[in-house]
MMTF fields as JSON, N, C-alpha, C and O atoms, coordinates in Angstrom:
{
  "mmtfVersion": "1.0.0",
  "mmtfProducer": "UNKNOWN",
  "numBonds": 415,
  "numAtoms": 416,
  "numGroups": 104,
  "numChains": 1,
  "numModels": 1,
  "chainsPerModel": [1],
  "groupsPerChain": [104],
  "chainIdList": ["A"],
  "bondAtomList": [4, 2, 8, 6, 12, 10, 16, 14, 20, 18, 24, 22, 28, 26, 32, 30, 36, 34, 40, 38, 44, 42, 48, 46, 52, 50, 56, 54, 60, 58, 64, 62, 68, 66, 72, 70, 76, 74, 80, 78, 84, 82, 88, 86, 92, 90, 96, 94, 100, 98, 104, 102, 108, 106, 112, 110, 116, 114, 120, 118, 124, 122, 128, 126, 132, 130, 136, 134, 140, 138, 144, 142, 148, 146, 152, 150, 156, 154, 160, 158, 164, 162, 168, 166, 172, 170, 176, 174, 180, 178, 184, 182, 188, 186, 192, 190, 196, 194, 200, 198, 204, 202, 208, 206, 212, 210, 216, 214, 220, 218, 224, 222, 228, 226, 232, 230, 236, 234, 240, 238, 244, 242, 248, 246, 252, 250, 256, 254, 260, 258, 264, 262, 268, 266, 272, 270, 276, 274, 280, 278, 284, 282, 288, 286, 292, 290, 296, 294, 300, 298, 304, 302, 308, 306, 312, 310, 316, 314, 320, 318, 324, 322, 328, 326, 332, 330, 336, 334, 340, 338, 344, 342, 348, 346, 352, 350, 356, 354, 360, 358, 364, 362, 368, 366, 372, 370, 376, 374, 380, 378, 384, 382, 388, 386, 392, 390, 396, 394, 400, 398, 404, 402, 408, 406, 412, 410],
  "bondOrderList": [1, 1, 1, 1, 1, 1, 1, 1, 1, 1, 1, 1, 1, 1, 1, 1, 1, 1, 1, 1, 1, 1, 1, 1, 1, 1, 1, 1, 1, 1, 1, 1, 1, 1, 1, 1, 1, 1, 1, 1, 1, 1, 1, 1, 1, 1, 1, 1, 1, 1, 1, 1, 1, 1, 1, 1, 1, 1, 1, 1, 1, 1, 1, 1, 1, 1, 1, 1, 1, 1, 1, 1, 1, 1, 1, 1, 1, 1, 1, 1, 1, 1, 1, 1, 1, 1, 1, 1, 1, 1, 1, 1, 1, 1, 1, 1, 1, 1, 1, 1, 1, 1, 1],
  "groupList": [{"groupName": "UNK", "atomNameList": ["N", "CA", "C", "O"], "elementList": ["N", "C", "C", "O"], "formalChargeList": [0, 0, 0, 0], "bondAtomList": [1, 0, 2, 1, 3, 2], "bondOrderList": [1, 1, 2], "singleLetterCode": "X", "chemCompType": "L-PEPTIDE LINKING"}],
  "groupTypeList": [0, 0, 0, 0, 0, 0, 0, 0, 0, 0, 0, 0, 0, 0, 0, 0, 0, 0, 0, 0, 0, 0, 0, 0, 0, 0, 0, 0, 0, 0, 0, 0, 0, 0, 0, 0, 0, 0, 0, 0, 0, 0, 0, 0, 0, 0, 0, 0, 0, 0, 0, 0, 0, 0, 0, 0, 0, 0, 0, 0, 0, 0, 0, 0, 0, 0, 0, 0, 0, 0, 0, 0, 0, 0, 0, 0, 0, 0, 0, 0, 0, 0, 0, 0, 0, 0, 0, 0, 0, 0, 0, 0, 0, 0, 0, 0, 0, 0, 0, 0, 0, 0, 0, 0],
  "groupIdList": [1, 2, 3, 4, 5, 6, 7, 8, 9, 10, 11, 12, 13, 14, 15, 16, 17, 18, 19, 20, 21, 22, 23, 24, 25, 26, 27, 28, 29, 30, 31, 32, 33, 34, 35, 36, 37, 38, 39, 40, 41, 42, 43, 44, 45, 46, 47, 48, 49, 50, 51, 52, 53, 54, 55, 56, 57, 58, 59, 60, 61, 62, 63, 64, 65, 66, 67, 68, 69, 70, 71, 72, 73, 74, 75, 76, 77, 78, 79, 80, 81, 82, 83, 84, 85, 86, 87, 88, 89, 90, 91, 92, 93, 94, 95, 96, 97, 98, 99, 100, 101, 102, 103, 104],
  "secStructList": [7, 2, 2, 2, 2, 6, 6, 6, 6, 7, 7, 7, 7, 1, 7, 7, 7, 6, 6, 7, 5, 7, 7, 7, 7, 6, 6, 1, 1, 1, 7, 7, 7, 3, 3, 3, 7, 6, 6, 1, 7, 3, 3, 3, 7, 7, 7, 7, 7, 1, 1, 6, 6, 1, 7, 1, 1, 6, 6, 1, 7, 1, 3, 3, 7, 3, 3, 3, 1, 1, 7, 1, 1, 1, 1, 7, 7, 1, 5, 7, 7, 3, 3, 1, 1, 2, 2, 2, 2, 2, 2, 2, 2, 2, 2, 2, 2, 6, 6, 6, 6, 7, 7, 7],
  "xCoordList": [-28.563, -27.429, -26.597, -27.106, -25.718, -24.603, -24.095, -23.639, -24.205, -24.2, -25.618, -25.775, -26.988, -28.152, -27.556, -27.862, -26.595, -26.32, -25.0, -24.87, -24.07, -22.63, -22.792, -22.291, -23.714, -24.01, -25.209, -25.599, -25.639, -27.678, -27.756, -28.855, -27.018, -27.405, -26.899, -26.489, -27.024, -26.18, -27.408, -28.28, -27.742, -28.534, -28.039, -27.338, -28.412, -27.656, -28.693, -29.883, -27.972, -29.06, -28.553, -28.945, -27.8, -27.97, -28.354, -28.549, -28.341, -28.569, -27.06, -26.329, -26.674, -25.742, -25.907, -27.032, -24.374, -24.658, -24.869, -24.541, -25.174, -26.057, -24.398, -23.284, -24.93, -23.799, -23.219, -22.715, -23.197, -22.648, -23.262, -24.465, -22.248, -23.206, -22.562, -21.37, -23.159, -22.968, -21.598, -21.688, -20.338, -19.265, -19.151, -18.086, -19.679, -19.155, -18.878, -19.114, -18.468, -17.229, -17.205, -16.642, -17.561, -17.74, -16.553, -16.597, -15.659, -13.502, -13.552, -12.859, -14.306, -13.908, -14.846, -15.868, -14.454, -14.922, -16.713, -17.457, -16.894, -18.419, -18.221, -17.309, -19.745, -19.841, -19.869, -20.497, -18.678, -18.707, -19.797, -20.999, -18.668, -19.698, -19.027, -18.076, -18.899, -17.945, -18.426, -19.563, -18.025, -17.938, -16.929, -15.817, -17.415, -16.025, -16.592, -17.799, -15.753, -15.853, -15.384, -14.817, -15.482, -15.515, -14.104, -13.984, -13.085, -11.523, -11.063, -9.959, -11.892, -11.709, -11.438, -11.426, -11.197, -10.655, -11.936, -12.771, -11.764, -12.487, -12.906, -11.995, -13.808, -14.147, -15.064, -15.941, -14.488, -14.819, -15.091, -14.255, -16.206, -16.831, -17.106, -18.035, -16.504, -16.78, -17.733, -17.238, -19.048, -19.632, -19.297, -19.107, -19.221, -19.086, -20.282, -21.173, -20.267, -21.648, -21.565, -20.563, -22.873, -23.58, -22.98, -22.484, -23.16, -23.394, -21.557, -21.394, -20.644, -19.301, -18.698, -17.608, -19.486, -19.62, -19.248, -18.513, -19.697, -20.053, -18.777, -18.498, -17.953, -17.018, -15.719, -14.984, -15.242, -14.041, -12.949, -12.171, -13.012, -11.718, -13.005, -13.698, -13.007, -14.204, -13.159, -13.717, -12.054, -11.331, -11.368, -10.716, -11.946, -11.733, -13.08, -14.017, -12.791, -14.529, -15.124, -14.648, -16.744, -17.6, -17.014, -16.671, -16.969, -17.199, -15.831, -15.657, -15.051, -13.881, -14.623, -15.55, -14.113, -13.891, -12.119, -11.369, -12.05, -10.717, -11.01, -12.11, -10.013, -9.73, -8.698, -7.501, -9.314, -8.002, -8.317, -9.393, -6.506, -6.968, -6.654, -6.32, -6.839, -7.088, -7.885, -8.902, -7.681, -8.347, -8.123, -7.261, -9.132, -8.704, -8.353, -8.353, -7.838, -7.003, -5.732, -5.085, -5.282, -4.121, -2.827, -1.627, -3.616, -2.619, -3.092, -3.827, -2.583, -2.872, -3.749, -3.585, -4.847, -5.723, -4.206, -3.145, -4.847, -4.208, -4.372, -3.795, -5.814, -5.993, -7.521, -8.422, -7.863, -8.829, -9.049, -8.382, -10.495, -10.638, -11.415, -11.702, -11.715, -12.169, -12.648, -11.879, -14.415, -14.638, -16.003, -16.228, -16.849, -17.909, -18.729, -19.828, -18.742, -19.304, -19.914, -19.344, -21.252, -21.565, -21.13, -20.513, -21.598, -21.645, -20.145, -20.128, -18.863, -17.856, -17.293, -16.604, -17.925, -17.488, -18.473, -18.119, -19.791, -20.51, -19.723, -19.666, -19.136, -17.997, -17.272, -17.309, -16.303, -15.155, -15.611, -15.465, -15.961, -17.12, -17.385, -16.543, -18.358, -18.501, -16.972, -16.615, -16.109, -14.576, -13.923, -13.551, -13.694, -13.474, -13.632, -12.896, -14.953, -15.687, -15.571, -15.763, -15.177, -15.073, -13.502, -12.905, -13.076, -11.095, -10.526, -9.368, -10.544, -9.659, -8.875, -7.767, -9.514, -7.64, -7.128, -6.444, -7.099, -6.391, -5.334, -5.097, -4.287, -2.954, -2.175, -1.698, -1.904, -1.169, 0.2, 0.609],
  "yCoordList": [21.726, 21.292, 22.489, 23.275, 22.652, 23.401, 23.405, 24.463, 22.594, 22.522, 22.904, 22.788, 23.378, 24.394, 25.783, 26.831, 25.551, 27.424, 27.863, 28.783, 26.99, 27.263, 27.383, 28.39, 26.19, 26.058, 25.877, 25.058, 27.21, 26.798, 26.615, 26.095, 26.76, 26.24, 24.707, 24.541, 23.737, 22.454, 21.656, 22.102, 20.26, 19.878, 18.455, 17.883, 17.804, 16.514, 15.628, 15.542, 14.959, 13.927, 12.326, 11.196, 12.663, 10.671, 10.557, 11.527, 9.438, 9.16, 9.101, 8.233, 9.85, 9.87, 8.494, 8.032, 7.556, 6.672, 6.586, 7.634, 5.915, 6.137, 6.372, 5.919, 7.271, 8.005, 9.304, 9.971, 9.817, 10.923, 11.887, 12.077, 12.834, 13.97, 15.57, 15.525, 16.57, 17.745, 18.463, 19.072, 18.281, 19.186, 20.197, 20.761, 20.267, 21.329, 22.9, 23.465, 23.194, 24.827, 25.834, 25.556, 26.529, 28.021, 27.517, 27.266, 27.467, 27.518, 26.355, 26.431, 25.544, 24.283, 24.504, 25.156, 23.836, 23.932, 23.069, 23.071, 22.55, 21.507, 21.28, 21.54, 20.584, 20.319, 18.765, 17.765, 19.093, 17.52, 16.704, 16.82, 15.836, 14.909, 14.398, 14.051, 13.919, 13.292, 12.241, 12.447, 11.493, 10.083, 9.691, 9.523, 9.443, 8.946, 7.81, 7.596, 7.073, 5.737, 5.134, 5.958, 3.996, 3.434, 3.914, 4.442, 3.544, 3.783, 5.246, 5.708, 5.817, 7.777, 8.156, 9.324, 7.011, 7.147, 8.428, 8.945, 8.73, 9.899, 9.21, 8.628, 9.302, 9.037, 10.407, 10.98, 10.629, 12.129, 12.472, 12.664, 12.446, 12.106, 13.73, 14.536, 13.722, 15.173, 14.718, 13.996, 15.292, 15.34, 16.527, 17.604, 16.431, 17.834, 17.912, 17.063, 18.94, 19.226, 18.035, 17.824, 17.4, 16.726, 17.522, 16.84, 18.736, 19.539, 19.549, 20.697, 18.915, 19.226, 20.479, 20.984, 20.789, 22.531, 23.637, 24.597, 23.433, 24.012, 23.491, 24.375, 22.495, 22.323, 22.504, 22.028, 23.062, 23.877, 23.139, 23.629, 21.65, 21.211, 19.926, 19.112, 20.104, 19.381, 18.034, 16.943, 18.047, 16.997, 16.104, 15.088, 16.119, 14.965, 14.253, 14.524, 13.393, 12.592, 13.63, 14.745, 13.046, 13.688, 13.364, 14.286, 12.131, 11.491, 10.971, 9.775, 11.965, 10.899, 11.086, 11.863, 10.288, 9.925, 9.384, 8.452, 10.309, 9.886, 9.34, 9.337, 8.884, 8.007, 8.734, 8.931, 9.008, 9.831, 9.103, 8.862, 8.571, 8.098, 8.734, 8.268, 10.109, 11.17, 12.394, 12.123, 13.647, 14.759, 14.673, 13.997, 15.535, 15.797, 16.981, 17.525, 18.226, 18.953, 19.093, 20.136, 17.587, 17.13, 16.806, 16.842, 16.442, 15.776, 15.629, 16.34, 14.745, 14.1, 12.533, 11.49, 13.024, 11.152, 10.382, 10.62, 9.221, 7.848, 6.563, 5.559, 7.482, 6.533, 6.792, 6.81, 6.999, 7.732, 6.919, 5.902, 7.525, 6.727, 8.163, 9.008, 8.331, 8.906, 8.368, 7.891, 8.442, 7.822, 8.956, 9.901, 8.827, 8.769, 8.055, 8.542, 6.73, 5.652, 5.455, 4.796, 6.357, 6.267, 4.811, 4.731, 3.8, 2.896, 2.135, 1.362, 2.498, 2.104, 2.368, 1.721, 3.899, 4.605, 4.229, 4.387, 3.693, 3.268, 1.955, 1.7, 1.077, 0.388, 0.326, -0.061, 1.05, 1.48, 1.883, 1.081, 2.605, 2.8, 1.917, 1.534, 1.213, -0.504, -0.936, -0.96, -1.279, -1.425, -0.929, -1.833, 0.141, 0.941, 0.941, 0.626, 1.428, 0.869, -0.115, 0.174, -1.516, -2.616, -2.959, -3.913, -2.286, -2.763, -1.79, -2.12, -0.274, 0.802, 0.92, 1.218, 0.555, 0.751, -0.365, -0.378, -1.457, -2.611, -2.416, -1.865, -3.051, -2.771, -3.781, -4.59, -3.985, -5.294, -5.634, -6.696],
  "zCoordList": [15.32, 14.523, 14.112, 13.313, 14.44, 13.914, 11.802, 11.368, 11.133, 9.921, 9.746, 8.53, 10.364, 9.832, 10.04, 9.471, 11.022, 11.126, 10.375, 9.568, 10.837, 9.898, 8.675, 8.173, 7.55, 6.7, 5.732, 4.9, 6.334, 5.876, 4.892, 4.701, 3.657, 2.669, 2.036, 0.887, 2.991, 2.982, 3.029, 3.775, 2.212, 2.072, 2.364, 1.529, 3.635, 4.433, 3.867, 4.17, 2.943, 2.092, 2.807, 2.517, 3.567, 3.643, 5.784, 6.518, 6.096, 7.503, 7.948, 7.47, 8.695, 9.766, 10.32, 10.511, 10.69, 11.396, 13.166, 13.721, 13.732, 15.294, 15.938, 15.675, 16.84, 17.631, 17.213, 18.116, 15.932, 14.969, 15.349, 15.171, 16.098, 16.502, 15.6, 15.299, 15.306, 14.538, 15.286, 16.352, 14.543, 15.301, 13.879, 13.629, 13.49, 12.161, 12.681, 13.749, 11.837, 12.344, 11.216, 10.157, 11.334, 10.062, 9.068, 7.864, 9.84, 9.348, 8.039, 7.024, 8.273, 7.461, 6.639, 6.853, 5.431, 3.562, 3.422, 2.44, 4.514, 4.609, 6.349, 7.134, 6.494, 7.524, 8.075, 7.727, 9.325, 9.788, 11.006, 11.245, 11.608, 12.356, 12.907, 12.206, 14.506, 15.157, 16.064, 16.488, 16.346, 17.569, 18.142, 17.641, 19.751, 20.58, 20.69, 20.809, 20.652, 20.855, 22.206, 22.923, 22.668, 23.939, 24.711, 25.817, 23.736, 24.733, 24.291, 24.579, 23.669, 23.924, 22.528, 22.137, 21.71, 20.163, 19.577, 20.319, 17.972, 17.966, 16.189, 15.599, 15.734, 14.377, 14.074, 14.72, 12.891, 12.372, 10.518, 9.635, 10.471, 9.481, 8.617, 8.682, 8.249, 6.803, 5.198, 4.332, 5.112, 4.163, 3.341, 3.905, 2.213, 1.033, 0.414, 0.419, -0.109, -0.871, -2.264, -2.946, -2.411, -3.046, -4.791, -5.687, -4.86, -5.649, -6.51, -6.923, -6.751, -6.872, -7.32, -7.055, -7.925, -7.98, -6.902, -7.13, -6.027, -4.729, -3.915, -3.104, -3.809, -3.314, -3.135, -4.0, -2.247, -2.426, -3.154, -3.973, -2.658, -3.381, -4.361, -3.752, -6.054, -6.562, -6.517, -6.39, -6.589, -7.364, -6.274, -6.514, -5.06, -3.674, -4.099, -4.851, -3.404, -2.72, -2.26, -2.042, -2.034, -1.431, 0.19, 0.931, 0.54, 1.62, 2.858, 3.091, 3.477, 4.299, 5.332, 5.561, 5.924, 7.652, 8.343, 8.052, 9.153, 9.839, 11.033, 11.584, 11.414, 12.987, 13.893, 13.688, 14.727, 15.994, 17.039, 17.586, 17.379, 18.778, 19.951, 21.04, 19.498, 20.743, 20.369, 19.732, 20.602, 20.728, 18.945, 18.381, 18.292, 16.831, 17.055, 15.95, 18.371, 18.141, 18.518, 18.61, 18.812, 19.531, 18.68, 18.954, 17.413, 16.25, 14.772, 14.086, 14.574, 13.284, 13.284, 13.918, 12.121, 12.06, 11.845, 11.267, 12.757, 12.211, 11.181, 10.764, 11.061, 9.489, 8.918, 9.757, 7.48, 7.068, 5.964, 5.775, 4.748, 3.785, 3.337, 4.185, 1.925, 1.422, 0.2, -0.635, -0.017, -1.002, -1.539, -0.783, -2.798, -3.132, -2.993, -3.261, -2.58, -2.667, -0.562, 0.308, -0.428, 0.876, 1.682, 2.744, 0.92, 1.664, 2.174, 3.131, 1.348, 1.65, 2.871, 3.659, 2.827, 4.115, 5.618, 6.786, 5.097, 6.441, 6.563, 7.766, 5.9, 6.039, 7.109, 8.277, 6.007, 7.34, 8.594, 9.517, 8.744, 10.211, 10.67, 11.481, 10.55, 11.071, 11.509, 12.687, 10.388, 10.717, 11.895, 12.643, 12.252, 12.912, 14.049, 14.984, 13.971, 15.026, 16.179, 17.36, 15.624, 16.506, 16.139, 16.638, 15.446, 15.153, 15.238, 14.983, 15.523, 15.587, 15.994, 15.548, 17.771, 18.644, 18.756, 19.779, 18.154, 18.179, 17.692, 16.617, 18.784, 17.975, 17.302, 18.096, 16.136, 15.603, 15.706, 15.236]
}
């Protein structure tokens, strides 16, 4: 895992959902987590330290996840959520998941 080496002192207290694999990067403030999904879309999941102390920006959530429906170094998410509340965000995920690239 890349967030044991970028960030050894990071303590990953909840279960990653199935597919979430370690993209975390020295550069960024915590370590993330990414998934491609079936039509290439990209879900990208950032945990912060538990600790709010320890977090660069305290005044955010612990917890976003964005949606790219391409490279995440191509652009900008097309749509994100940021919460404290783990389970809102395994939510949206679920959401996502099976409704992302649908277009209305």
């Amino acid at each position: 895992m890349y967030c044991v080496s970028e960030f050894p002192d990071f303590v990953l207290d909840i279960e990653l959902p199935d597919g979430f694999t370690d993209c975390s990067f020295r550069g960024e403030p915590c370590p993330c987590f990414g998934k491609e999904l079936p039509d290439g879309s990209i879900l990208r999941l950032i945990v912060d330290y538990a600790e709010v102390s320890r977090r660069d920006f305290p005044e955010t959530p612990r917890f976003c996840c964005e949606y790219w429906s391409g490279a995440v170094e191509a652009g900008v998410a097309q749509a994100f959520v940021q919460s404290d509340d783990w389970n809102h965000i395994l939510n949206w995920i679920k959401f996502m998941e099976r409704w992302g690239g649908v277009v209305y």
